[in-house]
Backbone as a chain_set.jsonl record, in Angstrom:
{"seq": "XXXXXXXXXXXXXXXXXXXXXXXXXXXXXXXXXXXXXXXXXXXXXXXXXXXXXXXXXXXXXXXXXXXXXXXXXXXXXXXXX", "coords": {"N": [[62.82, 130.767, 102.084], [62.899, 128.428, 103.26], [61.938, 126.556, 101.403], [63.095, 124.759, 99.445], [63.223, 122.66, 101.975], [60.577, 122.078, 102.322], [59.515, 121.147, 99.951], [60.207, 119.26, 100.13], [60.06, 117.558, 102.031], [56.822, 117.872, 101.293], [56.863, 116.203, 98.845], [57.956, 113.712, 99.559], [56.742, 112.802, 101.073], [54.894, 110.299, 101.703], [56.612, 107.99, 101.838], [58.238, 109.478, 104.296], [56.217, 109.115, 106.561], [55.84, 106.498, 106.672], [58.598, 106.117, 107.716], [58.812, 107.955, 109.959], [56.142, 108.311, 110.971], [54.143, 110.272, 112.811], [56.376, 111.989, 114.048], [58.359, 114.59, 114.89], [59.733, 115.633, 112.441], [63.461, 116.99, 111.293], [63.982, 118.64, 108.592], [67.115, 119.708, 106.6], [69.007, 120.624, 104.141], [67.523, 118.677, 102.173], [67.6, 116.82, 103.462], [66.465, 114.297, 106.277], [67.381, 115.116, 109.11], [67.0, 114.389, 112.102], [64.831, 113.431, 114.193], [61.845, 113.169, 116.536], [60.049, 113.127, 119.209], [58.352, 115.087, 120.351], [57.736, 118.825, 119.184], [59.163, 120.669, 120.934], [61.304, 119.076, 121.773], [62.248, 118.669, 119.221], [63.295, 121.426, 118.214], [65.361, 122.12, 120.621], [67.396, 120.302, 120.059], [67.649, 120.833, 117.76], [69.365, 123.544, 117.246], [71.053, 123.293, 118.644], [73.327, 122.421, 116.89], [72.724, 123.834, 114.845], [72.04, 126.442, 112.753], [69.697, 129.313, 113.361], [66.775, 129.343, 111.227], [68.145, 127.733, 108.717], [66.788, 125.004, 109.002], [64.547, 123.248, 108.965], [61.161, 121.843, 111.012], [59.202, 119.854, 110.449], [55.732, 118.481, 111.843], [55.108, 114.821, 111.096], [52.843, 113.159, 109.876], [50.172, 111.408, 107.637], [48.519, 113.175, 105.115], [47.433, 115.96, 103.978], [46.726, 117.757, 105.715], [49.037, 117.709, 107.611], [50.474, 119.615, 106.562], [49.589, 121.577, 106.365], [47.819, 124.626, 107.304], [45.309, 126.721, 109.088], [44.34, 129.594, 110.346], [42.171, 131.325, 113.04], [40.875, 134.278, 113.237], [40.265, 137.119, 115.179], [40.089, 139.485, 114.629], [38.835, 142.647, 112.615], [38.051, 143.711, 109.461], [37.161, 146.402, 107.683], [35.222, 147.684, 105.779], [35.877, 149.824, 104.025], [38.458, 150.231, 103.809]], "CA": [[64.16, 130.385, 102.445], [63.019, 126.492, 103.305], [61.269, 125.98, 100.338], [63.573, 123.327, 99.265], [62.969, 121.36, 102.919], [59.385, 122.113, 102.4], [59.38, 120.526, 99.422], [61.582, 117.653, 99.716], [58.893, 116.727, 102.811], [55.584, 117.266, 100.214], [57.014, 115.223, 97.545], [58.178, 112.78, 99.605], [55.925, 112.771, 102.588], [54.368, 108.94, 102.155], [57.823, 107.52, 102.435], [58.793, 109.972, 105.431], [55.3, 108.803, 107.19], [56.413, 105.172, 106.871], [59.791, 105.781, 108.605], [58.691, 108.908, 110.785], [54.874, 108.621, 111.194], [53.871, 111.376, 113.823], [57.182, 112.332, 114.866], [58.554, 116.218, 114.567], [61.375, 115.513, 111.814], [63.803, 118.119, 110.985], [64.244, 118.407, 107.598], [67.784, 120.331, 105.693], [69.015, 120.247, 102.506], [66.847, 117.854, 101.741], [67.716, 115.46, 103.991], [65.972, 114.228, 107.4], [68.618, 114.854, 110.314], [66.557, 114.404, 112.981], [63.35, 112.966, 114.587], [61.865, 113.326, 117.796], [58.487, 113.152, 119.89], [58.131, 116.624, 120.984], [58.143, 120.195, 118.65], [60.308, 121.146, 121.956], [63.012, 118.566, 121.615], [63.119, 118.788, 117.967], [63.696, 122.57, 118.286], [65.883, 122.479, 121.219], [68.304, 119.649, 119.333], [68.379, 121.163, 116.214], [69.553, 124.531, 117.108], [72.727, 122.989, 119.042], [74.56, 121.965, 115.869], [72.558, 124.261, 113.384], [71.755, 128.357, 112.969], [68.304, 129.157, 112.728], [66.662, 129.321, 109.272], [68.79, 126.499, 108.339], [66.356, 124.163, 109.379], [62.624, 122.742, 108.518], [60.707, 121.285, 111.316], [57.929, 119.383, 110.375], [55.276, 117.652, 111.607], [55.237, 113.995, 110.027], [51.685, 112.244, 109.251], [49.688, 111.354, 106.796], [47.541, 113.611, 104.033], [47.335, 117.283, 103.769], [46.998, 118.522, 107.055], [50.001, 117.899, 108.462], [51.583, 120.723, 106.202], [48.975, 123.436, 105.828], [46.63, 125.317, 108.601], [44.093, 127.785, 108.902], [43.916, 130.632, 110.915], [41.299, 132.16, 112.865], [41.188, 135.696, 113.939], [39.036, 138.182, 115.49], [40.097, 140.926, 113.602], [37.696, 142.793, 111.615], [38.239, 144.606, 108.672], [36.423, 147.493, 107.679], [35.515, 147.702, 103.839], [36.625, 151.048, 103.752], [40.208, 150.176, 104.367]], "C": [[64.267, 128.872, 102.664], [62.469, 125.483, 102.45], [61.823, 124.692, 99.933], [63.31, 122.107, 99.799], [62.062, 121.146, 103.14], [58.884, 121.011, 101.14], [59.577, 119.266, 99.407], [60.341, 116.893, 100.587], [57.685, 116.59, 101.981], [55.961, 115.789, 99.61], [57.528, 113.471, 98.481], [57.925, 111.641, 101.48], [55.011, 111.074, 102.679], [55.626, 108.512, 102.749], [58.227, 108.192, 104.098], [57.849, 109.084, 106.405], [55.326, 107.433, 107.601], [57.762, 105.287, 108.001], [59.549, 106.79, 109.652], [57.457, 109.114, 111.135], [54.861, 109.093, 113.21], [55.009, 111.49, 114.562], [57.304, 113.847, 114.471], [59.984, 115.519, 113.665], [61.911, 117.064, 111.564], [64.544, 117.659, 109.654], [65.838, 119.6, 107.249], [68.855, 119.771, 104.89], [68.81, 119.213, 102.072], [66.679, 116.637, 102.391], [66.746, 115.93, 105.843], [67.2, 113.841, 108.276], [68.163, 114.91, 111.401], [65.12, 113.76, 113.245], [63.297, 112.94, 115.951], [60.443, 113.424, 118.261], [57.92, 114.165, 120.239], [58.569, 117.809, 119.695], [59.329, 120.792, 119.503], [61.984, 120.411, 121.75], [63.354, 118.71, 120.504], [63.853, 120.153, 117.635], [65.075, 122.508, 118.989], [67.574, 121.638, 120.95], [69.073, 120.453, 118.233], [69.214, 122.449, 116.899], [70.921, 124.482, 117.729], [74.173, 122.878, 117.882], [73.892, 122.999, 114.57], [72.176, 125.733, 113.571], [70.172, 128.126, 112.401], [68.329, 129.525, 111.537], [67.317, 128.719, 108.492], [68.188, 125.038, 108.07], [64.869, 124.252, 109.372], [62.336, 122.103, 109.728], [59.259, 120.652, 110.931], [57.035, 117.89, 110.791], [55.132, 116.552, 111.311], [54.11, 112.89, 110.25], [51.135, 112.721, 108.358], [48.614, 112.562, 106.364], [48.186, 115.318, 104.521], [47.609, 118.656, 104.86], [48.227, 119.118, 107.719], [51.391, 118.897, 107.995], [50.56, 122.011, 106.173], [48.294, 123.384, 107.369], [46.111, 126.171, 108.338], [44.17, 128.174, 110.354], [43.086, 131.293, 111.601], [41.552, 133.331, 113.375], [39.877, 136.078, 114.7], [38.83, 139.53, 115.323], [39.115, 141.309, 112.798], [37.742, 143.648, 110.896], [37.274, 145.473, 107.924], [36.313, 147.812, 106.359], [35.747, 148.692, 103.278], [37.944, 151.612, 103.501], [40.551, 150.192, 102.748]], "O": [[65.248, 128.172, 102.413], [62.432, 124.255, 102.518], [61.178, 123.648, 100.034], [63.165, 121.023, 99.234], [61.864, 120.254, 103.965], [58.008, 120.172, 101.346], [59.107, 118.378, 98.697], [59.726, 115.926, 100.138], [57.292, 115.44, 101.788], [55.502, 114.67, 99.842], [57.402, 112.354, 97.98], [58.347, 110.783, 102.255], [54.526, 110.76, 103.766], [55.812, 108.602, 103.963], [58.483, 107.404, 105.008], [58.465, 108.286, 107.112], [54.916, 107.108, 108.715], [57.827, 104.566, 108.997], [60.271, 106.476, 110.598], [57.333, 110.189, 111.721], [55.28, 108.586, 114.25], [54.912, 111.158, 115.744], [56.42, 114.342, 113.772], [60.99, 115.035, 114.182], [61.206, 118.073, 111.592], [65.36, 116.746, 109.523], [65.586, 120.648, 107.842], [69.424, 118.685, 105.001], [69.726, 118.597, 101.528], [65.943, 115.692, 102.106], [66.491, 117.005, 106.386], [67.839, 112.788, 108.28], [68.889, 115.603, 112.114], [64.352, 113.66, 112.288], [64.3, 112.754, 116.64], [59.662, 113.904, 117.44], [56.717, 114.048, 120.475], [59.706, 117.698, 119.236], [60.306, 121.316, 118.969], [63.133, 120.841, 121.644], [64.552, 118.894, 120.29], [64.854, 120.147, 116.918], [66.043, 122.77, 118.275], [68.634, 122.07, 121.4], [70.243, 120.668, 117.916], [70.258, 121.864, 117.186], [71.8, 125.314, 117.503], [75.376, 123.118, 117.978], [74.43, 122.99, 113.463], [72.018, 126.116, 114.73], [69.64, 127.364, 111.594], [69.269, 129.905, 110.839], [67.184, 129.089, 107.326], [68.658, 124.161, 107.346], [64.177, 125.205, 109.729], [63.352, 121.455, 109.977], [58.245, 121.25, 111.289], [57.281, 116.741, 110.424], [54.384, 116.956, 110.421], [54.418, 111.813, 110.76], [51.212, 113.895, 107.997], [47.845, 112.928, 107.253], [49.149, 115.619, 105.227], [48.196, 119.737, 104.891], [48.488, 120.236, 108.162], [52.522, 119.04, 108.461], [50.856, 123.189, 105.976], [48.259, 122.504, 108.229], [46.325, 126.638, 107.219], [44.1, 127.416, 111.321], [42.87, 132.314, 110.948], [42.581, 133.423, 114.044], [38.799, 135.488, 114.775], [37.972, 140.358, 115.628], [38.46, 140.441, 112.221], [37.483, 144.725, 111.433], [36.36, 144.766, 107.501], [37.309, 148.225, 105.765], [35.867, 148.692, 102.053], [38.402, 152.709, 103.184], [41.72, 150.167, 102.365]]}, "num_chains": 1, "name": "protein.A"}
């Protein structure tokens, strides 16, 4: 559903990092309408003027990281399943 504001940040994530390095931006339709120091304030902003799932928060530094993650669990699956 945010694929678009997911993208728009990949492709154009040096530039953002220059004007937004390590802030929480909120990205929609394509555009950055927000920035802020906290995951909390950028949440608690956006959601005044916008409906959820409307809206991308992300992250904003440099390389790879700052869009993907890894998981761990302690689940354990059973090769029988």
């Amino acid at each position: 559903m945010l694929e678009k504001e997911f993208y728009y940040y990949v492709t154009n994530q040096a530039d953002l990092v220059k004007k937004y390095n390590n802030k929480f931006i909120v990205i929609k339709n394509e555009q950055v309408i927000g920035a802020y120091d906290s995951l909390s304030d950028a949440y608690s902003e956006s959601i005044k003027s916008n409906e959820l799932g409307t809206f991308l928060i992300q992250h904003c530094f440099p390389g790879k990281d700052s869009y993907s993650q890894t998981f761990h669990s302690r689940v354990l699956i059973h090769p029988e399943f």
